[in-house]
C-alpha angles and dihedrals in degrees: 000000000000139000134251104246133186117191103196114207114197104155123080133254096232093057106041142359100238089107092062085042089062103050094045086051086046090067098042089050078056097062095069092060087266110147107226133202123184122206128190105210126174107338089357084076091077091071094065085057117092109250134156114249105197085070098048081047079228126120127276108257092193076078092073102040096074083054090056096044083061105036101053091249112159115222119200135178130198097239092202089060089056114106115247122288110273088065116096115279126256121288110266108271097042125107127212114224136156117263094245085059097051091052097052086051087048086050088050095060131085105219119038113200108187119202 
């Protein structure tokens, strides 16, 4: 049986690739029967946000949101990091939730990976 995992994401996706990192390492944690939950906190929160990445010159994160569907990875974003409305919406796949939520699912899982 597998464990409850939360992979935290607090850097952003313009100044390093740990995000992707993250979510490439959150698939693999699902293949030995773990339950995995993402959650974008702080800076982290700009990779729930649509953005072209040819022009970053990062990769595409939209790549990754089809896997989690199918896999049964939770993706969370910290909605108080977003920027203000008026600004586009969140990529498809992402759920918007308070910070104080987010922490008492963090609290709830067994093995914390900060990113």
């Amino acid at each position: 049986m597998g464990k409850k995992v939360a992979v935290i994401i607090q850097a952003s996706p313009l100044n390093t690739l740990k995000s992707i990192e993250a979510f490439r390492m959150s698939v693999g944690l699902t293949l030995e029967g773990n339950h995995v939950d993402i959650f974008l906190l702080g800076n982290g929160a700009w990779n729930a946000l649509p953005m072209n990445s040819k022009k970053v010159e990062r990769p595409d994160v939209n790549q990754f949101m089809d896997v989690f569907k199918m896999c049964g990875i939770g993706a969370y974003v910290e909605s108080e990091a977003l920027p203000p409305s008026g600004q586009p919406g969140i990529r498809v796949g992402f759920q918007k939730k308070l910070k104080r939520e987010l922490i008492q699912m963090i609290y709830q899982a067994e093995v914390v990976i900060p990113f």
